[in-house]
FIZA-234359 format. One line per 4 residues: number of its first residue (from 0); for each residue y, x, z of C-alpha. Coordinates in steps of 0.02 Angstrom, whole numbers. Layout:
BEGIN
NUM> Y:X:Z | ...
***
This chain:
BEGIN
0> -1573:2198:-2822 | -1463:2263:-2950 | -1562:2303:-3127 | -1518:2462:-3233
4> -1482:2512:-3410 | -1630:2521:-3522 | -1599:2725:-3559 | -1532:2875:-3492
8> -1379:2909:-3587 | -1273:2781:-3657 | -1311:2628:-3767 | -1150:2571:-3855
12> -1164:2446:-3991 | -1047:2362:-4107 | -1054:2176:-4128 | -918:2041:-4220
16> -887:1877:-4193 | -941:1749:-4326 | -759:1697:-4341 | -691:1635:-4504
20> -555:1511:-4538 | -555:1320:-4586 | -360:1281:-4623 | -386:1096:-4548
24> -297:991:-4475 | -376:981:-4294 | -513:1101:-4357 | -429:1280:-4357
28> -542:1399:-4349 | -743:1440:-4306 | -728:1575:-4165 | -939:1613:-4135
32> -1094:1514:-4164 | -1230:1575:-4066 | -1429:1506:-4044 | -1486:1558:-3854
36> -1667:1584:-3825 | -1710:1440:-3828 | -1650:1378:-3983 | -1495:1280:-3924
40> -1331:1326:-4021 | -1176:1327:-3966 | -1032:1339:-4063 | -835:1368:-4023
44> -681:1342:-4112 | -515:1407:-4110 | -354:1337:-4025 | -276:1153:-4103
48> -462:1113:-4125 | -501:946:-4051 | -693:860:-4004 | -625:723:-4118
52> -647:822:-4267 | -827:798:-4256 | -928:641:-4256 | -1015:619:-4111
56> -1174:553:-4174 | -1205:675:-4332 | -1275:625:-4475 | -1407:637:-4604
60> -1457:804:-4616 | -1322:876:-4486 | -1364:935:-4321 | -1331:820:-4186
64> -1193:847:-4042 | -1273:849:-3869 | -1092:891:-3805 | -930:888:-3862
68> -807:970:-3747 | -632:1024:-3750 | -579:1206:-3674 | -420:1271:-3673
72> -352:1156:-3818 | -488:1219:-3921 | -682:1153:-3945 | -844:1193:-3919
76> -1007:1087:-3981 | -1183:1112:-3925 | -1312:1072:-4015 | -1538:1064:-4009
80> -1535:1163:-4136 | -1465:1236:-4304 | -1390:1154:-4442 | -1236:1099:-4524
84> -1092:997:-4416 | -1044:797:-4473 | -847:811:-4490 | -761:665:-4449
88> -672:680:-4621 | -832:666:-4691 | -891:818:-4742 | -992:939:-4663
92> -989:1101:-4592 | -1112:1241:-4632 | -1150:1345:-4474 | -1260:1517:-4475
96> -1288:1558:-4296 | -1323:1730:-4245 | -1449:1753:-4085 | -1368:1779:-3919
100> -1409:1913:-3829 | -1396:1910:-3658 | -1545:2023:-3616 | -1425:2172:-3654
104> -1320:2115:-3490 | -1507:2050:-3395 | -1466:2108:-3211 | -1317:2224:-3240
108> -1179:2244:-3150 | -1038:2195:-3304 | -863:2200:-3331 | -797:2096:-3464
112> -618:2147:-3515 | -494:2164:-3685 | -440:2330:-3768 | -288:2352:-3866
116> -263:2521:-3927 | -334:2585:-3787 | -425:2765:-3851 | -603:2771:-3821
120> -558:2931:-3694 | -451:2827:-3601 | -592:2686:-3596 | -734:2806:-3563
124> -630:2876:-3397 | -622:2712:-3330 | -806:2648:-3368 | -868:2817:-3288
128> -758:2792:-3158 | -836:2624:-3127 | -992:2684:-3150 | -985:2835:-3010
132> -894:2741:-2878 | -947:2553:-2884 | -1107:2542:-2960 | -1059:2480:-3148
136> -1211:2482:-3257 | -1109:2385:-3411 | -977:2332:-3523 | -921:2206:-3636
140> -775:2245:-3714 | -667:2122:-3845 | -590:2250:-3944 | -436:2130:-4014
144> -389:2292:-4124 | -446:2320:-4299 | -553:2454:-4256 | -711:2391:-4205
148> -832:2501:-4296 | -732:2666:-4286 | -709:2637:-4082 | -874:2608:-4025
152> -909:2786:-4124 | -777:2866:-4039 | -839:2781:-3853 | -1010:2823:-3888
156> -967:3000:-3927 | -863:3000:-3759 | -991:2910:-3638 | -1147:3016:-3694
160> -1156:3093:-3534 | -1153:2916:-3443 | -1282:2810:-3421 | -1217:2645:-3473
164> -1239:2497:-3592 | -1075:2445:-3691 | -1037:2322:-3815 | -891:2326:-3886
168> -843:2162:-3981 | -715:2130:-4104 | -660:1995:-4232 | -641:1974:-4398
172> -491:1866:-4362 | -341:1876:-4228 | -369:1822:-4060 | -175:1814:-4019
176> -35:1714:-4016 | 29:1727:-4208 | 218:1721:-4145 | 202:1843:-4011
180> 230:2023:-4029 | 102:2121:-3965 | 60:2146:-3778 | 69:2348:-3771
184> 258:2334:-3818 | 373:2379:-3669 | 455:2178:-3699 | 292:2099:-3631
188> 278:2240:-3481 | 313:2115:-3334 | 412:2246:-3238 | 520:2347:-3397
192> 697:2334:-3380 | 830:2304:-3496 | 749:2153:-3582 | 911:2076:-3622
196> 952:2235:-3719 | 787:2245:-3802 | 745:2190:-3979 | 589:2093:-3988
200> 441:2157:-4075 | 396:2090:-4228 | 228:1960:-4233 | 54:2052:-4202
204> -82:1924:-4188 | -186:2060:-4190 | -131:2138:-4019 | -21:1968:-3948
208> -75:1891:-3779 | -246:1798:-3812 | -232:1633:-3892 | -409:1587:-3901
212> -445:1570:-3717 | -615:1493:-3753 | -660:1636:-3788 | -749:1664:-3598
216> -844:1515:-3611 | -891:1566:-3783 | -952:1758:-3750 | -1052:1702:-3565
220> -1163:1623:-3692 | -1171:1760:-3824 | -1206:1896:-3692 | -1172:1863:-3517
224> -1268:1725:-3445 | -1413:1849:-3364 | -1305:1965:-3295 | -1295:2016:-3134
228> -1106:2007:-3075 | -965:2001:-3207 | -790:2051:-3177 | -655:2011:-3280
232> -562:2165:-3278 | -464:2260:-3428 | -504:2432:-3477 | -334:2488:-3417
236> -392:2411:-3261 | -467:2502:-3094 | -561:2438:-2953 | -504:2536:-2791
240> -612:2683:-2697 | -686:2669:-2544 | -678:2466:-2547 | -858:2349:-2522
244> -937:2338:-2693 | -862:2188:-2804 | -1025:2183:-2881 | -1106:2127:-2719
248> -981:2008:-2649 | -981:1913:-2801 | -1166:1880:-2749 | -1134:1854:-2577
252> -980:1742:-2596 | -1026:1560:-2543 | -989:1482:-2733 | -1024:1659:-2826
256> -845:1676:-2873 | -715:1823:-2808 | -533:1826:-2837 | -469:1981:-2904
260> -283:2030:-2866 | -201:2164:-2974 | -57:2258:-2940 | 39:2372:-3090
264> 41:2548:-3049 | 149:2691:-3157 | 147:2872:-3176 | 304:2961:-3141
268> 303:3058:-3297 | 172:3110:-3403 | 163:3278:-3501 | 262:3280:-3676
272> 128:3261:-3789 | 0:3202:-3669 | -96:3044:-3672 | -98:2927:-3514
276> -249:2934:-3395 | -269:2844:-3269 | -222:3022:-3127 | -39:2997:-3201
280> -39:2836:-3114 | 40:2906:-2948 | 202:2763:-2925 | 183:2584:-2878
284> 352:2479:-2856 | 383:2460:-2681 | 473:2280:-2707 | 350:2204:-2818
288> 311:2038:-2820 | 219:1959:-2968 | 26:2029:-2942 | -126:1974:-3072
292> -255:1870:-3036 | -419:1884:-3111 | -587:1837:-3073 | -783:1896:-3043
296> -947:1801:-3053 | -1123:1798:-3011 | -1186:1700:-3149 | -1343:1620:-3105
300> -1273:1587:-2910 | -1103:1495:-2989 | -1185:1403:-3117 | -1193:1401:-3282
304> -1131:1253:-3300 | -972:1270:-3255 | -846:1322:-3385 | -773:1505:-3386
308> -594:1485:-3405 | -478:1639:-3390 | -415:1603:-3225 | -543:1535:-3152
312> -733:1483:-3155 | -710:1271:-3167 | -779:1211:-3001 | -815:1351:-2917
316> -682:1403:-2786 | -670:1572:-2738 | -691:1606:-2569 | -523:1646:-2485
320> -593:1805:-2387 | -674:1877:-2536 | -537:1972:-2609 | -543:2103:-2717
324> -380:2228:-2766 | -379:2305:-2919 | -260:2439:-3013 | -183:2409:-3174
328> -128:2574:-3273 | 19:2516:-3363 | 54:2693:-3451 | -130:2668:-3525
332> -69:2490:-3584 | 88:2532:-3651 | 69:2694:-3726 | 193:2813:-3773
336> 336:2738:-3660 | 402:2821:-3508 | 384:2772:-3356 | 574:2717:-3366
340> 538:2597:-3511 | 416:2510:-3405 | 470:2489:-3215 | 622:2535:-3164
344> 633:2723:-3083 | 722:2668:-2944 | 563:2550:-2914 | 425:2683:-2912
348> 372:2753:-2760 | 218:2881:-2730 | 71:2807:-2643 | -37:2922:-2558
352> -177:2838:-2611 | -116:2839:-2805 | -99:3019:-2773 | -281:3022:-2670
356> -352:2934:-2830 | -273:3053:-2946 | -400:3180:-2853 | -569:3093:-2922
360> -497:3095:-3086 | -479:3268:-3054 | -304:3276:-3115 | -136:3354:-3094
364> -18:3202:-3097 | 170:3265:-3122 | 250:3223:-2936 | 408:3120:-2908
368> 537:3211:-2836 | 571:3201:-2651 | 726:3129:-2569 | 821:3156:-2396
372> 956:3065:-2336 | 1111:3144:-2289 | 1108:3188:-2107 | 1221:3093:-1999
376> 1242:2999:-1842 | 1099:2846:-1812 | 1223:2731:-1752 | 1341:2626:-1885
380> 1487:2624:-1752 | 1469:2830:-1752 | 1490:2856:-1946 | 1679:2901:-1975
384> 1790:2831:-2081 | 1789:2708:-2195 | 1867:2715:-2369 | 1902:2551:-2511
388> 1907:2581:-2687 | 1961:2469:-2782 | 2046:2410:-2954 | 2205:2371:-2988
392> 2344:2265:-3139 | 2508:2187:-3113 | 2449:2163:-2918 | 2598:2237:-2845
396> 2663:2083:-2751 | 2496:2073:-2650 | 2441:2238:-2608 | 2530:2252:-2433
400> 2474:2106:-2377 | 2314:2186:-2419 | 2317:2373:-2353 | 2416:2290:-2193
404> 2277:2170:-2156 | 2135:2311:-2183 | 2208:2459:-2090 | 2230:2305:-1961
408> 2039:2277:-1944 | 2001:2451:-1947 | 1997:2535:-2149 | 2055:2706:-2142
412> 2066:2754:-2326 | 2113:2639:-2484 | 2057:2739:-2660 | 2144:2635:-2802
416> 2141:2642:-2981 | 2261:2562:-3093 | 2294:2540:-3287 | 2424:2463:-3391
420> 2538:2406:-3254 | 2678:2317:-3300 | 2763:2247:-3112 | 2779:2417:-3023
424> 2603:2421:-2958 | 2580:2578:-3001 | 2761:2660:-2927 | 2706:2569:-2778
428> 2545:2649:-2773 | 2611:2833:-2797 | 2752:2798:-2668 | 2607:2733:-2541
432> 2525:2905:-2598 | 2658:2983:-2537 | 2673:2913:-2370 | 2498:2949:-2334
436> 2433:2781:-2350 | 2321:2787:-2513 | 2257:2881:-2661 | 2331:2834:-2808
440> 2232:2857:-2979 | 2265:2825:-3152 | 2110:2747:-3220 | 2000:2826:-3345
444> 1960:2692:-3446 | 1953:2688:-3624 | 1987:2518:-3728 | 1821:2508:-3846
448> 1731:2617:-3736 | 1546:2605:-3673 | 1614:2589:-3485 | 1741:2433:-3429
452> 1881:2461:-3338 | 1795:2442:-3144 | 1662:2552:-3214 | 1753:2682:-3272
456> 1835:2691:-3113 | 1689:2698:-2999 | 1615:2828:-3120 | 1793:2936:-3064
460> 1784:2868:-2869 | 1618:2981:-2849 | 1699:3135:-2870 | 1862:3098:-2755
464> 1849:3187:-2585 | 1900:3008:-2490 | 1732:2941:-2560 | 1603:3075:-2540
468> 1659:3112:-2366 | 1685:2936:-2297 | 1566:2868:-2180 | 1587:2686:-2232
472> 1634:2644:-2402 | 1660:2470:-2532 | 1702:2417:-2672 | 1825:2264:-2666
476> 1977:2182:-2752 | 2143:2155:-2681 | 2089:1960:-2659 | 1953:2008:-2542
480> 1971:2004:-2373 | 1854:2050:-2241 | 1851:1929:-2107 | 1770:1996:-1968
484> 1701:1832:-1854 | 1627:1927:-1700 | 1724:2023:-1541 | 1903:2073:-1594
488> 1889:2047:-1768 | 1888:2230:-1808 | 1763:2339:-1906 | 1732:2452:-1756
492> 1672:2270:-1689 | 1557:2256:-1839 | 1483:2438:-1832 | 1451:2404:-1640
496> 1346:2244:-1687 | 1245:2332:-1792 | 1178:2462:-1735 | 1102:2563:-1829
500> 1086:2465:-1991 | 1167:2556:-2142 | 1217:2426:-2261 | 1282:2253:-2237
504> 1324:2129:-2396 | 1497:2013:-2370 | 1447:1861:-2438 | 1624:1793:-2562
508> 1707:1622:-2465 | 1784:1548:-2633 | 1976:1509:-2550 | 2066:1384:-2681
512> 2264:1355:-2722 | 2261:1221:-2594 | 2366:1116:-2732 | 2496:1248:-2687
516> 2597:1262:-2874 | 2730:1398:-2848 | 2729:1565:-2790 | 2803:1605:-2645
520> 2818:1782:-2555 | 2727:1732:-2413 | 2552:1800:-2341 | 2388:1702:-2436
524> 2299:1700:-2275 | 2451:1570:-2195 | 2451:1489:-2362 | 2261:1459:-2406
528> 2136:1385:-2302 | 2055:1266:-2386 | 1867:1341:-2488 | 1696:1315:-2534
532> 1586:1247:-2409 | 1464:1398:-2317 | 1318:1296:-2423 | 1359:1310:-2603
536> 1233:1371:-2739 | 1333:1305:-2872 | 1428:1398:-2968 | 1327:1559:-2961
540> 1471:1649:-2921 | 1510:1554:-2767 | 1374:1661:-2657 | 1402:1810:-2737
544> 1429:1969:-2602 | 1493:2133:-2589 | 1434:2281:-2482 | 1481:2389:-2340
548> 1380:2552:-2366 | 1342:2703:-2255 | 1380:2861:-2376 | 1205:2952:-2326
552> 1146:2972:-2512 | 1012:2856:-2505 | 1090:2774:-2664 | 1170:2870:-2830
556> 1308:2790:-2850 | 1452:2675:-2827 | 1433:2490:-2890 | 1523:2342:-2902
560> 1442:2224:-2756 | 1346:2357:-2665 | 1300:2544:-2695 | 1174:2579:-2869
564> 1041:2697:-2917 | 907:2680:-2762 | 823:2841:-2731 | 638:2738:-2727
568> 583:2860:-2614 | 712:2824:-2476 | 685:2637:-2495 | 608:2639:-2314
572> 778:2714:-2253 | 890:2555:-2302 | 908:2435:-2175 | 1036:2315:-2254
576> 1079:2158:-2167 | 1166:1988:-2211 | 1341:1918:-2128 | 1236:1855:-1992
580> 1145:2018:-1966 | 971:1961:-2020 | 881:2096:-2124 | 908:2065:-2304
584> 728:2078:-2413 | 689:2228:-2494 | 682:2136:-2656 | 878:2156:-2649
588> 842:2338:-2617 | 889:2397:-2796 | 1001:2264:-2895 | 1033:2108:-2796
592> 1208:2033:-2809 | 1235:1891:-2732 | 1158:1786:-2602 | 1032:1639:-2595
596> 988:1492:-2476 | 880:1631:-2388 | 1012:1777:-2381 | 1178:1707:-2341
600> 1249:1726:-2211 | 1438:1692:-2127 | 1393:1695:-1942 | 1477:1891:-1906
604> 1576:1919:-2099 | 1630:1850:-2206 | 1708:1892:-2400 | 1878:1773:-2396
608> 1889:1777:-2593 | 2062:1712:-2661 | 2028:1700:-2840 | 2183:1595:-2915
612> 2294:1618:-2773 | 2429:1469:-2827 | 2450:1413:-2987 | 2627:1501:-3045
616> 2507:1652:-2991 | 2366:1608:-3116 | 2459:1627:-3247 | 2514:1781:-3235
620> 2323:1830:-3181 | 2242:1751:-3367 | 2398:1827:-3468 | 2345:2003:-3359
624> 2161:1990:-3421 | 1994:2005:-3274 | 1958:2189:-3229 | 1787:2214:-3243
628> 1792:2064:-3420 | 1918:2108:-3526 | 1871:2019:-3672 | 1846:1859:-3561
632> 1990:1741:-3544 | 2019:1664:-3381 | 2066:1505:-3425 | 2045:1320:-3362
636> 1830:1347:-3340 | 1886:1511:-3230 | 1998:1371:-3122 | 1856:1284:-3089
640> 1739:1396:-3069 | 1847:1480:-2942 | 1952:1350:-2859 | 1871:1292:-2704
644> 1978:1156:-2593 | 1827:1040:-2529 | 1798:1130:-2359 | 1930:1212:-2223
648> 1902:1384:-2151 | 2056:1463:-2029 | 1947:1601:-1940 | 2033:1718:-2017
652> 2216:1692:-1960 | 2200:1765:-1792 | 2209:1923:-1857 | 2382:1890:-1947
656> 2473:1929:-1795 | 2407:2118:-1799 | 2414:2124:-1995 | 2603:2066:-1975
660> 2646:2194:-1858 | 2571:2315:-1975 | 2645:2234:-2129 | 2818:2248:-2037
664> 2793:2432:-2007 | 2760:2460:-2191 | 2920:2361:-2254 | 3033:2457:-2129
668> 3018:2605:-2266 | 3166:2546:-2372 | 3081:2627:-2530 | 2919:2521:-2487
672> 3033:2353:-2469 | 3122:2400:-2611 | 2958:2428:-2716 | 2898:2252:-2665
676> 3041:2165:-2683 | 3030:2244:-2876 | 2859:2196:-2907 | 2911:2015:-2823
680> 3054:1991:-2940 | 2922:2058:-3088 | 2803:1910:-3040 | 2929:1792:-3034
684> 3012:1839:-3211 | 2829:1834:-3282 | 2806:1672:-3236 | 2944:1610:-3284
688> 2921:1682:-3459 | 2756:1620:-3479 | 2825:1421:-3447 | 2935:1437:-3597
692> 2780:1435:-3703 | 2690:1279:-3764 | 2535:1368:-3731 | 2545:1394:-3534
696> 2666:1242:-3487 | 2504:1137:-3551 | 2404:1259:-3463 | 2512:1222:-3296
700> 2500:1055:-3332 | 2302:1044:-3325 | 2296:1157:-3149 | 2427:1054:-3068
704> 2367:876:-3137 | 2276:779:-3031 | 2122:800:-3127 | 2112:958:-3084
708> 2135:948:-2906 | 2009:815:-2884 | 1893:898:-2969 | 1920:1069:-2881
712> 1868:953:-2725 | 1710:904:-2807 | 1614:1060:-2869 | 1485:1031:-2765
716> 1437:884:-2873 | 1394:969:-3042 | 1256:1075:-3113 | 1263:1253:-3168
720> 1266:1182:-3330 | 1450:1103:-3320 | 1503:1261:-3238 | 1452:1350:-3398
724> 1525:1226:-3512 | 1684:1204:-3413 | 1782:1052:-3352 | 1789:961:-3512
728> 1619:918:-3531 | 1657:792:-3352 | 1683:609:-3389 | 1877:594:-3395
732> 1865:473:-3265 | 1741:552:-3140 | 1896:620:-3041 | 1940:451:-3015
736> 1775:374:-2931 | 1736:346:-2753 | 1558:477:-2770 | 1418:440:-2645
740> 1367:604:-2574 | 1201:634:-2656 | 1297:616:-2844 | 1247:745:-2970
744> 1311:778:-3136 | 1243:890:-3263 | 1233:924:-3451 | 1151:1005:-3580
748> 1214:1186:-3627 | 1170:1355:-3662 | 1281:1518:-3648 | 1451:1555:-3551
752> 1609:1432:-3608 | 1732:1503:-3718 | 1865:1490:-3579
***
């Protein structure tokens, strides 16, 4: 039977730990030192303290060890009685122990949790909260702030209409990690965003994740040992309504230990000026993955013996069946942030039960907004047309090759952007415009602006008529083909296949040079068959994808590989699949960009990716500078990255015979053959001006050397690392050997290569 506080209102009391520091060598710190009942003290020290510090035996007039044990790389000694500690230096140790008091917790139901800057309205919500709806009698409450005294004012002021006994606890030293920053800064939010654009926060011991872990051992002694049930929960921290009381299972549970799973929850906004409560938190993310695992105890039933850790209870496994969810307000933890700085907003989605909750807080949460989809036929093969847009410089010798092979296979509309064209691309382009067979756009990039150069031109594609009113759209580069694997090889086969799925993600086949060194005006797809093998995790890029999107609004905007800007509320409405037409995870939902071992897929598409094209080619691609990189140069690392001769794929040649007849329609127009032949004679003079330099005859040299085109055979040898670093890092002979298959070569590096 569960036991009661000792009054009718609330008790809260302020205690410290007996911490002070000792600036040893294997003897840090002295976290408590506490005398139970029945005389027995036990005292714990901080992290980097070792058992060894202390001699084992005592000596004269020292108190002698009856344990020595080491918890979380700290220590704790127990003792008959009080007196000084033998040093193993030595000297001795002067201990003061203050009485334990565990008849303040004596058959309560307890939760034991940290406060950061928590306010004592905030905490007082949540311990009522407990106390209303699952039968919470008390709390002990670390407060790792330096606010101890002024808190447990403030919280007793709050709770006196609560019947409950609090202690709240604080130090006068810092628990935390001394080169963290502290844990209520958006950087140590598990699910922020923009962490590689963050600046870290400066050092707070005083709020940094908890360093002295021993701390649960230390404070079951002190306090807890008589109570009731204990869970280790936060005071941002809620148990969930209408669930069977944690309290109880922890006494029921076979080994008197429960797991506790967490899961973050967010508000959508809260009020300017407002502080957090826990009613704001109406959003969970609906693709989250990393939960929090925490623990509750029955004291007596577990054992005393065994160790409180903060995982875990040593040697006492929780049951598997006794399970207990729990809420974790993360605008409470993190105050003063949006919700934006935490989770991502295209993350958040109401949960009727958040919103249900929000109810016995009696609050008025600010709503997300709701979503619809654009209406439009169910099935993919009904959706209209579909529209490219793409990115062009100095491409004009490939681009009907291109828009012949794609209004082969079934692309109605081709939106392209172009800057700084120096080969007739862009009179190409506007003649093409012309003739009804593209849009031609200048591109509204800005050197040393915020956006690059694909960017930009997305940012314009969203207001063009051919993308807001196509029914199919991507973005792709005039290297990437869509090879279509199942019934005719067309996209009205694809759409048939797939029903009614709305996305599907073309995962990139790297196609290499095939050793081929000059450029000749002939299609790529006769010329270059050999690529990457389907299986190839190495070089990130090799699996990356792009995406053919239904344009039904369920996303904001254009992207790069696949449409950006989720609205979270529609996240139910995607049904995305792979190039074999297996649903993709949801955890792709919002920023995914490639595949993995799990997601690929090259059974029904494929992305044939000709990256170098031949060599002659390449270097008039690394003198043009990368679209969507400009201040990258795309030099010998690129080559390798990129060139991919190890494998053979031909699948996609028997659509050359329709692409030809189309590509032969197109160069009937005298003022279209004239414009290729123009940008053909451009490419050819570029190249040719490019070998009378030092620079790029060496650079020829190296792609055409058979160093090169061994190793462009091998990449599936080599770690991420020597992708990073580039070729040169390889043993100049490695080429050269006769590799057994399972070879693997990797080095030590850090960062992109300068090439």
């Amino acid at each position: 039977m569960a036991g009661s506080p000792k009054t009718s209102s609330a008790t809260v009391l302020h205690r410290s730990l007996a911490a002070r520091d000792l600036g040893q060598d294997g003897l840090t710190r002295l976290l408590d030192c506490v005398q139970l009942p029945d005389g027995t003290v036990i005292s714990t020290f901080g992290t980097g303290t070792h058992p060894s510090a202390f001699l084992p035996d005592g000596a004269p007039d020292c108190a002698t060890p009856l344990d020595l044990r080491e918890i979380s790389g700290a220590a704790l000694v127990i003792t008959a009685g009080p007196g000084a500690l033998a040093l193993a230096t030595g000297a001795r140790l002067d201990m003061v122990p203050v009485p334990a008091e565990p008849e303040l917790f004596a058959g309560l139901n307890t939760i034991f949790g940290l406060r950061i800057d928590e306010s004592a309205a905030q905490v007082a919500e949540g311990l009522r909260y407990h106390a209303l709806h699952h039968g919470l009698h008390a709390a002990l409450i670390v407060c790792r702030a330096q606010d101890g005294p002024g808190f447990a004012r403030a919280l007793r002021k709050a709770l006196a209409d609560t019947v409950l006994t609090v202690v709240v606890l604080d130090s006068p030293l810092p628990l935390g990690k001394p080169d963290h920053g502290p844990m209520n800064h958006p950087w140590y939010a598990p699910d922020a965003p923009g962490k590689d654009r963050m600046e870290p926060p400066a050092p707070d011991p005083w709020r940094s994740d908890l360093a002295e872990l021993i701390l649960f051992e230390s404070l079951k002694w002190r306090f807890l040992s008589q109570a009731r049930a204990v869970l280790t929960l936060d005071v941002t921290d809620l148990l969930l309504p209408d669930t069977p009381n944690a309290f109880d299972r922890c006494l029921t549970a076979r080994h008197g230990v429960i797991l506790l799973a967490g899961r973050r929850i967010y508000p959508w906004r809260v009020r300017p000026q407002a502080e957090a409560r826990f009613g704001d938190h109406i959003c969970r993310q609906f693709d989250a993955r990393r939960g929090i695992a925490r623990w509750g105890v029955a004291p007596a039933k577990a054992g005393l013996q065994n160790t409180w850790r903060m995982v875990r209870v040593a040697y006492a496994k929780p049951d598997p069946a006794e399970v207990v969810p729990f809420l974790r307000a993360m605008a409470i933890r993190v105050p003063g942030r949006q919700a934006g700085e935490l989770a991502p907003k295209t993350s958040l989605i109401e949960d009727p039960a958040l919103l249900a909750l929000s109810q016995i807080f009696n609050h008025k949460p600010v709503r997300a907004p709701a979503s619809a989809p654009r209406p439009a036929p169910q099935a993919a093969a009904e959706a209209g047309r579909t529209a490219i847009v793409t990115t062009m410089k100095n491409e004009g010798p490939f681009i009907l090759e291109w828009i012949a092979y794609h209004r082969a296979i079934g692309v109605d509309d081709f939106l392209i952007y172009t800057n700084d064209c120096t080969d007739g691309t862009d009179t190409m382009l506007d003649l093409l415009q012309e003739k009804g067979l593209c849009q031609h756009r200048a591109n509204p990039w800005v050197p040393g602006g915020d956006l690059k150069p694909q960017h930009a031109a997305l940012q314009a594609a969203e207001s063009e008529p051919v993308m807001q009113n196509c029914g199919w759209g991507i973005c792709m580069d005039v290297d990437e083909f869509i090879n279509i694997k199942i019934g005719d090889g067309t996209l009205r086969a694809l759409y048939a296949a797939m029903g009614q799925a709305n996305m599907i993600s073309l995962t990139w086949r790297l196609f290499g040079n095939a050793d081929v060194a000059p450029y000749d005006d002939r299609f790529m797809l006769d010329q270059f068959t050999q690529c990457a093998p389907e299986v190839i995790r190495k070089p990130h890029q090799a699996w990356g994808f792009k995406t053919l999107f239904r344009n039904i609004d369920i996303y904001k905007k254009l992207g790069v590989h696949r449409p950006k800007g989720l609205k979270p509320d529609l996240w139910d409405q995607v049904t995305w699949l792979n190039g074999s037409g297996q649903p993709m995870p949801k955890e792709l939902f919002r920023n995914g960009w490639r595949s993995t071992l799990e997601t690929y897929g090259y059974g029904w598409v494929q992305l044939n990716h000709y990256a170098v094209r031949s060599a002659e080619s390449f270097l008039v691609k690394r003198d043009r500078g990368r679209v969507n990189h400009v201040d990258r140069d795309q030099g010998l690392n690129y080559w390798f990255r990129m060139n991919h001769n190890a494998d053979r794929d031909t699948s996609i040649q028997r659509m050359i015979p329709a692409m030809r007849a189309e590509y032969d329609r197109l160069l009937a127009d005298p003022h279209i053959r004239a414009a290729h032949d123009h940008a053909v004679a451009c490419h050819r003079a570029k190249i040719a001006q490019l070998l009378q330099t030092d620079t790029y005859r060496t650079f020829y040299a190296d792609l055409t050397g058979t160093r090169m085109q061994n190793l462009c055979r091998m990449q599936h040898h080599f770690g991420s690392a020597v992708f990073a670093a580039g070729p040169e890092v390889i043993p100049p002979d490695l080429h050269l050997r006769d590799l057994p298959p399972g070879f693997f070569f990797t080095v030590d590096h850090v960062g992109d290569a300068d090439h």
